[in-house]
C-alpha positions in Angstrom: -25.6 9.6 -8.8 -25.5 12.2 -6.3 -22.0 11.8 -5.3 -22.5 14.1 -2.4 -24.7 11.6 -0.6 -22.2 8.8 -1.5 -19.7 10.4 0.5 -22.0 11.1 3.2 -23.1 7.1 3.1 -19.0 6.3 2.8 -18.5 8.5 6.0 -21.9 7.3 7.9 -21.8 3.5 7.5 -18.8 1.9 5.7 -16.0 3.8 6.8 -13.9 1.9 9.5 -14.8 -1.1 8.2 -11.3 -2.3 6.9 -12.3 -3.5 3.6 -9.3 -4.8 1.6 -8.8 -7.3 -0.5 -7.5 -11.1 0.1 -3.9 -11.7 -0.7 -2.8 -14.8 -1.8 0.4 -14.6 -0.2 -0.5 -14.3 3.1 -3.4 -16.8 2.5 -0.8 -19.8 1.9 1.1 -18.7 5.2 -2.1 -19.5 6.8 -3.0 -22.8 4.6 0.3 -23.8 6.6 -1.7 -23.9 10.1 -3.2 -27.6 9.8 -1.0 -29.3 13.4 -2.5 -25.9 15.4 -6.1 -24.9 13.5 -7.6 -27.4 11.1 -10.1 -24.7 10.4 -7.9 -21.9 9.3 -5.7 -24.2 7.3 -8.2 -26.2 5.3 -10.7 -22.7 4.7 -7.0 -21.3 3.4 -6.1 -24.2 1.1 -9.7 -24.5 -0.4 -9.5 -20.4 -1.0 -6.5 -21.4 -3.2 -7.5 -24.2 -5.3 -10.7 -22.0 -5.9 -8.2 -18.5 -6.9 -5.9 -19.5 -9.2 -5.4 -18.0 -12.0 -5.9 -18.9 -15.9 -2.3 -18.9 -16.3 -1.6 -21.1 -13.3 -0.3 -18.7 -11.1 -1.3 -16.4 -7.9 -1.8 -12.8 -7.3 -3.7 -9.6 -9.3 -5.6 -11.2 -12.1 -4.7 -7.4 -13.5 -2.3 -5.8 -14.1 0.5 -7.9 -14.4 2.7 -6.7 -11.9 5.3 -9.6 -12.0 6.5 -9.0 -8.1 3.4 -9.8 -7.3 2.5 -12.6 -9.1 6.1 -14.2 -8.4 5.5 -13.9 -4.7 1.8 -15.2 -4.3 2.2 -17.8 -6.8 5.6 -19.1 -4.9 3.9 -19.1 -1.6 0.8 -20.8 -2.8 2.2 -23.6 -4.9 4.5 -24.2 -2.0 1.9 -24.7 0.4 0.5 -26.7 -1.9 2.9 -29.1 -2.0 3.4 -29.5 1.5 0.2 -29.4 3.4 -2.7 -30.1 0.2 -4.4 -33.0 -1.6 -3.0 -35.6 -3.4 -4.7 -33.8 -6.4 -3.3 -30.9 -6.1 0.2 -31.8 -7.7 -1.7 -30.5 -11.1 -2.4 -27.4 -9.6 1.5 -26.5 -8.3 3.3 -28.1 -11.5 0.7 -25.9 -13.7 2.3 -22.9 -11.9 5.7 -23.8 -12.6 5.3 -21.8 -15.9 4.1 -18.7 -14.4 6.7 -18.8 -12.1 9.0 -18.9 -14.5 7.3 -16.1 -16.5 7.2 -13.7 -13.8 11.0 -14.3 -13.2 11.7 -13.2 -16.0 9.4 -10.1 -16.2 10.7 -8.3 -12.6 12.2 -5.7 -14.1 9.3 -4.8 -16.4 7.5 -3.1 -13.1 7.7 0.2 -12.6 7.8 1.1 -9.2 9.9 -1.9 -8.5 9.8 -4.7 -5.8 6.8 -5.6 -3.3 7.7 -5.2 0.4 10.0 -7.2 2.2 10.5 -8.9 -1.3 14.3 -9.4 -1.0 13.8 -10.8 2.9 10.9 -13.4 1.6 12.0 -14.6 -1.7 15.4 -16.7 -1.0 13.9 -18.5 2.1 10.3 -19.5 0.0 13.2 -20.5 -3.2 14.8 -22.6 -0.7 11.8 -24.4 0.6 10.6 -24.9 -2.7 13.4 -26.5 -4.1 13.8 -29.0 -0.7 9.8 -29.9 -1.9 11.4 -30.4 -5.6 8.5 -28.0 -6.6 11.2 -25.5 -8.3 14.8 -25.9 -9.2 16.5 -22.7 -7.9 17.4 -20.2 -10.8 21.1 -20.3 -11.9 21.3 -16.9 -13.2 22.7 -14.9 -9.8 18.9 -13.4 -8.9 18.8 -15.1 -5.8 22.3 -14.4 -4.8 21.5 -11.2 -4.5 18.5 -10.8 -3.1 20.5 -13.0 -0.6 23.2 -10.2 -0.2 20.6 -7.4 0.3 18.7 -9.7 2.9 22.2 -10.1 4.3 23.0 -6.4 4.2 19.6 -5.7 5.9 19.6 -8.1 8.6 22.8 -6.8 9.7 21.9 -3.5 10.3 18.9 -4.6 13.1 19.5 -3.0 16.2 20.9 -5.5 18.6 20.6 -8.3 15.4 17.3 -8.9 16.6 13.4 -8.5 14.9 11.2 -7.6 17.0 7.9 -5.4 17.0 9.8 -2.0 16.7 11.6 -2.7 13.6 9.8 -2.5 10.8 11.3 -6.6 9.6 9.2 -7.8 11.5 6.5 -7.1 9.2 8.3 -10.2 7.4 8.9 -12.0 10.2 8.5 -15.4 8.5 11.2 -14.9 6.1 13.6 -16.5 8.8 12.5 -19.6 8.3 13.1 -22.4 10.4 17.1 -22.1 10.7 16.4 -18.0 11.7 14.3 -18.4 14.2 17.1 -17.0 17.3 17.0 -14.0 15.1 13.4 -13.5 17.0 12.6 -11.8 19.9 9.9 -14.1 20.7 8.8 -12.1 24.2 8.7 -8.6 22.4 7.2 -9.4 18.7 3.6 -9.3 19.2 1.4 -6.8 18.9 -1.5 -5.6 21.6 -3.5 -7.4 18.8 -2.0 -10.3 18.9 -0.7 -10.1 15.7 3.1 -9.4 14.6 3.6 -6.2 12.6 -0.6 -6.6 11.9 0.8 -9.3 9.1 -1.4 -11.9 8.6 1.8 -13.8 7.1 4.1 -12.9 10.1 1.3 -14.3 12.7 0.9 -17.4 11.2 4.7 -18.1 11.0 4.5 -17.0 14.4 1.5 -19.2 15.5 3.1 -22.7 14.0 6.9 -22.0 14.6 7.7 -19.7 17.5 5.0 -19.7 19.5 2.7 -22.5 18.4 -1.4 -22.5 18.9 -0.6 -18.9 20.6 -4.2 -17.8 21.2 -3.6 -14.2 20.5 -2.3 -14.8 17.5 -5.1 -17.3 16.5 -7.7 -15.2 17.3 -6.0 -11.8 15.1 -6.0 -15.0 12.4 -10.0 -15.5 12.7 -10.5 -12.0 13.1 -9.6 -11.0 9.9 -10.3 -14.1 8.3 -13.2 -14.0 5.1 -14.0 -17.1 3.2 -11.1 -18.9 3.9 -8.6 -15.7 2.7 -7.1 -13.0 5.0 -5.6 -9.4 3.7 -1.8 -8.7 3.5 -2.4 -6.2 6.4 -5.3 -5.6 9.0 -6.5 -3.9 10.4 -6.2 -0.8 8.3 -7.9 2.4 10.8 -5.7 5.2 10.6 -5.2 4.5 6.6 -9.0 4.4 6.3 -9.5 7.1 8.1 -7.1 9.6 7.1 -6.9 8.8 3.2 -10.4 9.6 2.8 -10.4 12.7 4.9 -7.8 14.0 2.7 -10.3 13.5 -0.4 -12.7 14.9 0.7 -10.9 18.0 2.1 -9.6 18.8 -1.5 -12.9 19.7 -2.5 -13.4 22.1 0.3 -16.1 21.0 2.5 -13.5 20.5 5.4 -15.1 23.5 6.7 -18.8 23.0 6.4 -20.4 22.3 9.8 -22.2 19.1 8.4 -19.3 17.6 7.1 -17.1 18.4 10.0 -19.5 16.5 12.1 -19.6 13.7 9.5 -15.8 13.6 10.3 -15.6 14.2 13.8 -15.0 10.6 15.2 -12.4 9.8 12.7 -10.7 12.8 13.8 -10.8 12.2 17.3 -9.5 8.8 16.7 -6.5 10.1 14.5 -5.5 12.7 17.1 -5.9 10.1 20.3 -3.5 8.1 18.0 -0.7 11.2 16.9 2.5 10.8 18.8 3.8 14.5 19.8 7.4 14.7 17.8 7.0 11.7 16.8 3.5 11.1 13.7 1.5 8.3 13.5 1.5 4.4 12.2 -0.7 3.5 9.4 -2.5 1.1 11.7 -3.2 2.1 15.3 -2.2 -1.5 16.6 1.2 -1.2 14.8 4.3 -0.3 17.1 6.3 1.6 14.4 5.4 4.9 13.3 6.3 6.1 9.7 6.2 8.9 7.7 3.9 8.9 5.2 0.8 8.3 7.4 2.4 10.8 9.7 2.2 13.1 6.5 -1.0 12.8 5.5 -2.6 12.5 9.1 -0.9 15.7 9.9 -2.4 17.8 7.0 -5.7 16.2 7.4 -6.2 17.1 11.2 -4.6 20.8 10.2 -6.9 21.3 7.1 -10.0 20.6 9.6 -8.8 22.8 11.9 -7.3 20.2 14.9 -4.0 21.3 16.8 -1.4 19.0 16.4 2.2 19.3 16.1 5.2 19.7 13.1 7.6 17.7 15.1 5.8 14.1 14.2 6.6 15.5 10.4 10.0 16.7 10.7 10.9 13.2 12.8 11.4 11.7 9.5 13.5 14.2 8.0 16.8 12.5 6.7 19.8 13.9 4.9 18.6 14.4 1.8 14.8 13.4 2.1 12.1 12.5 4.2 12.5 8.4 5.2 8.9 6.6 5.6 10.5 3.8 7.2 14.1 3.7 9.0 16.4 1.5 7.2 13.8 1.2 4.4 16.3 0.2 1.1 14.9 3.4 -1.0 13.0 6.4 -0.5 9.6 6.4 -1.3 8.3 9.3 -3.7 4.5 9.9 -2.5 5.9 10.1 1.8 8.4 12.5 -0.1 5.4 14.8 -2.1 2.8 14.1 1.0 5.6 15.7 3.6 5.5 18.6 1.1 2.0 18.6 1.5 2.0 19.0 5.5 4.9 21.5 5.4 2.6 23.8 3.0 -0.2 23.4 5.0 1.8 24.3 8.1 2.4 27.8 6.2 6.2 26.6 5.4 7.5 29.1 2.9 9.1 27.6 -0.2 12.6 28.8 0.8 12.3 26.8 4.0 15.5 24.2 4.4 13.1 21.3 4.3 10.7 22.3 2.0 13.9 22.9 -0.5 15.3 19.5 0.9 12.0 17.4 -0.9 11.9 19.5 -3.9 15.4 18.9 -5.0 14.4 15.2 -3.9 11.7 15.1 -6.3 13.7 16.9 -9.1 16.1 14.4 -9.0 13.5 11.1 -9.2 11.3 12.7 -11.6 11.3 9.9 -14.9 12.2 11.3 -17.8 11.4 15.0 -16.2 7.8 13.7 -16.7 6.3 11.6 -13.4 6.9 10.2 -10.7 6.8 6.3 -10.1 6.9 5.4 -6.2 7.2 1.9 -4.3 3.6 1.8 -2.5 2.0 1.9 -5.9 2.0 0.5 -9.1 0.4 3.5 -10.6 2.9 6.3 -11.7 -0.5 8.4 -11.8 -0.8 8.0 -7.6 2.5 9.8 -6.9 2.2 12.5 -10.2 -0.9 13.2 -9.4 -0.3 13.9 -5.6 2.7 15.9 -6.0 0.8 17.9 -8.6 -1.9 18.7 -5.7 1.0 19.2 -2.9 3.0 21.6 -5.9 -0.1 23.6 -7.4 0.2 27.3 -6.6 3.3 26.1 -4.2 6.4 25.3 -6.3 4.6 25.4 -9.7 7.5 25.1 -11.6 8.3 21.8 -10.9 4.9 20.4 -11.9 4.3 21.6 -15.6 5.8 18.7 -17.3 3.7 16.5 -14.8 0.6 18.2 -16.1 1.5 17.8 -19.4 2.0 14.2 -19.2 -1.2 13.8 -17.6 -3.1 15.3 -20.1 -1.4 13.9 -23.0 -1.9 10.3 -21.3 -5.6 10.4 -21.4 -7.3 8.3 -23.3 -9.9 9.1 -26.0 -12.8 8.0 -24.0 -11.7 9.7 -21.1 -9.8 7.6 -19.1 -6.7 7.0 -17.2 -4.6 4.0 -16.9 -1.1 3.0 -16.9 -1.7 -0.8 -17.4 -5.8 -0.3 -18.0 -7.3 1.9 -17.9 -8.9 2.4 -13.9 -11.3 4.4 -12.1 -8.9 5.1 -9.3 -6.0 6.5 -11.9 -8.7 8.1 -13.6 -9.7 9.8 -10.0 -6.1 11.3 -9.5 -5.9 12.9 -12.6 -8.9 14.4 -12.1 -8.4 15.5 -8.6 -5.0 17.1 -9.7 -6.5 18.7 -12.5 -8.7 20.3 -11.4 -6.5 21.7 -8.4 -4.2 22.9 -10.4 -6.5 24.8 -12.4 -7.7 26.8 -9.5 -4.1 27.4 -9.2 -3.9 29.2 -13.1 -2.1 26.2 -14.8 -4.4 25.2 -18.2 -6.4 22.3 -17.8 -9.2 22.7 -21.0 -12.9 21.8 -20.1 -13.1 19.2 -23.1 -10.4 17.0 -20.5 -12.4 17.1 -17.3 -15.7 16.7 -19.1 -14.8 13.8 -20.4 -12.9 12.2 -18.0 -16.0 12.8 -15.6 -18.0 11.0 -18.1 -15.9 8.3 -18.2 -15.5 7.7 -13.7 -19.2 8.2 -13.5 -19.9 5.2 -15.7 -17.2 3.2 -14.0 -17.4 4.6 -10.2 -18.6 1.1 -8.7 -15.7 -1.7 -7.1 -14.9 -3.7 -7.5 -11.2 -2.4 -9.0 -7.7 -3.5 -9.9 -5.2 -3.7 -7.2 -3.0 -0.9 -7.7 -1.7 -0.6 -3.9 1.8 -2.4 -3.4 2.3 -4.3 0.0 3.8 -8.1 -0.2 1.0 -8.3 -2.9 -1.0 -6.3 -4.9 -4.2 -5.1 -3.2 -6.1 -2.4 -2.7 -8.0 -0.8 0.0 -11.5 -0.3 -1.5 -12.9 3.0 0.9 -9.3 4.7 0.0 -10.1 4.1 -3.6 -13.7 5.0 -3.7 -13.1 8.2 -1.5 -11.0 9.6 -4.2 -13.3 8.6 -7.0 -15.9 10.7 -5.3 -13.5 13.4 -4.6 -12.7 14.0 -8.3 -16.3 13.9 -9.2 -17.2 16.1 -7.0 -14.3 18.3 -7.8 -15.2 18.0 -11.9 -19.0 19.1 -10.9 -18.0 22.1 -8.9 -15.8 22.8 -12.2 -18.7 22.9 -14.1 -21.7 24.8 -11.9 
């Protein structure tokens, strides 16, 4: 394979194309639809009877990521109930069981709960239990996520949701007795959509606004064979994700490539906000740090103008916040705001460079990794702050590399649950940097991790990425597969 002329076909045709996986989840919001789109509704129910699982349940078929499969397989058995067949009773009481088991598993995930988890959870228990398809747990789980929903929804600016807090994103997890906590005439988006949630726009389109054509149509838009993605569109991700692959292996600066890039750059910068970043989908009212991150470095590695002030926005006391009032930090906005500092030529002494190293001291796992809450991979977050570290602040990395390499497996791969092509990518990408940055990284390692991602390049792949579901976003993924190989051959001519 000449993975040079894959990135060129990546950039040249698929790019832009927002290709992400279905989510069961937000499929079962729209399977709710039938009294305002017959056709949405029945496509969305027949995309669940035909997606179940083997164990009964909903979600990532792998890995197990028990967030995951608790959400999608409450939502879908719950739409089930209400709005299927007669003959699917079978289907919902055979997902009783992996229910139960993924109750019981939650605190066996890593990077810890799915978004908006705490704010969706109590009001799909409490449906479900009116249905009589669950009996609500007696062990105190959903009393707490109760109190955090009740902690969060307190601290809304004027106790309302709408599109510039980031809630509304889970707009549906009012439920019909929450509805006065909308701001029904300020929660759409230009798209039509709320928060670009599939899940949000349905609630929207059946309970607070019902048959609202806008919303419809961002429903149909992003509708394929009955299923819809936990967030769409997904441009400025798409765009700037891949960008930054493909800069690691230096061909930012090479005329052919530039102009390869040039209308994903133009779109980025039309889309920066001076002082204050960028929103990881154009359409999306509130802005957040980690695109703003990465979107920054990218337009500065390629040699665009743009401005600090959209980074340093989302500096807070001791970190750097992705979302505001998000309930914890999240590592890779954390080592990717590193990343745009350095390439801004930040010393290392500088006050907030120092402010996200002692951040990342402190939530390194067993002074090893890094686990973070947009994905399920502790090799995504390592491996990034590795790259943003390398020949930066090396000390803080060494463990990291060690761990990586002594986490391989012998064929070459990387994996925390299986092994991947996309965990296997990271390694390789960090690697590799951090060789050309003097830290040891033996030849026998790349080789055969190369080996290995050559033979297992092609999607499709595990859903790694954490939203309200598992998913993954397949040109993000691939991007970085390319990058590494590219990376490992330039290692070896």
């Amino acid at each position: 394979m000449d993975h040079y002329q894959s990135f060129r076909h990546l950039l040249q045709n698929e790019i832009g194309q927002n290709i992400i996986t279905s989510s069961a989840y937000d499929t079962a919001w729209v399977a709710r639809l039938g009294e305002v789109d017959e056709d949405l509704a029945s496509g969305a129910l027949e995309w669940l009877r035909d997606n179940q699982l083997p164990d009964g349940g909903w979600g990532a078929c792998q890995p197990t990521y028990y967030h995951d499969r608790l959400i999608c397989t409450l939502s879908a058995m719950t739409a089930l109930a209400r709005y299927g067949r007669a003959e699917d009773r079978s289907r919902w009481q055979r997902a009783q069981l992996a229910l139960e088991i993924a109750s019981k598993g939650l605190l066996a995930d890593p990077a810890g709960a799915t978004v908006g988890f705490e704010m969706i959870v109590p009001t799909l228990m409490a449906e479900a239990d009116a249905l009589g398809v669950i009996k609500l747990p007696q062990n105190g789980f959903l009393d707490q996520l109760s109190r955090y929903r009740a902690a969060k929804l307190a601290a809304l600016p004027e106790g309302m949701i709408n599109r510039r807090v980031t809630v509304a994103f889970s707009a549906e997890m009012v439920g019909l007795d929450g509805l006065h906590l909308l701001d029904a005439d300020n929660l759409q988006e230009a798209n039509g959509s709320v928060a670009c949630n599939p899940a949000a726009t349905a609630f929207f389109a059946r309970h607070v606004r019902p048959q609202d054509p806008a919303a419809l149509a961002y429903l149909r838009r992003f509708t394929v064979d009955g299923s819809v993605p936990y967030v769409a569109p997904i441009d400025v991700f798409e765009f700037a994700w891949p960008l930054w692959n493909l800069a690691l292996t230096g061909l930012a600066d090479d005329g052919e490539w530039s102009d390869l890039s040039r209308p994903y750059l133009d779109f980025l910068g039309e889309h920066w906000a001076p002082n204050r970043g960028i929103a990881s989908v154009a359409d999306f009212s509130v802005i957040d740090g980690d695109a703003t991150s990465v979107t920054y470095e990218v337009l500065s590695s390629y040699g665009r103008a743009v401005d600090l002030g959209g980074v340093l926005a989302h500096e807070n006391g001791d970190h750097f916040r992705c979302y505001a009032l998000e309930a914890n930090p999240s590592i890779s906005t954390n080592v990717h705001a590193l990343g745009a500092l350095r390439q801004a030529g930040l010393d290392i002494a500088h006050p907030s460079v120092q402010k996200i190293l002692g951040f990342l001291r402190r939530s390194q796992t067993l002074q090893l990794f890094w686990a973070d809450k947009w994905h399920a991979s502790p090799y995504y977050p390592t491996a990034h702050a590795i790259i943003a570290c390398a020949g930066y602040a090396d000390e803080l990395i060494e463990e990291a590399l060690y761990w990586t390499l002594e986490t391989q497996n012998a064929d070459g791969s990387w994996g925390y649950y299986l092994p991947t092509a996309e965990e296997t990518a990271y390694c390789l990408q960090a690697l590799v940097v951090a060789r050309r940055h003097g830290h040891a990284a033996p030849d026998r390692a790349l080789i055969r991790g190369a080996a290995w991602l050559a033979e297992h390049a092609e999607p499709p792949y595990p859903p790694l990425w954490i939203g309200k579901c598992l998913y993954y976003p397949s040109l993000v993924v691939r991007s970085a597969i390319l990058s590494a190989l590219i990376l490992a051959e330039q290692e070896q001519s």
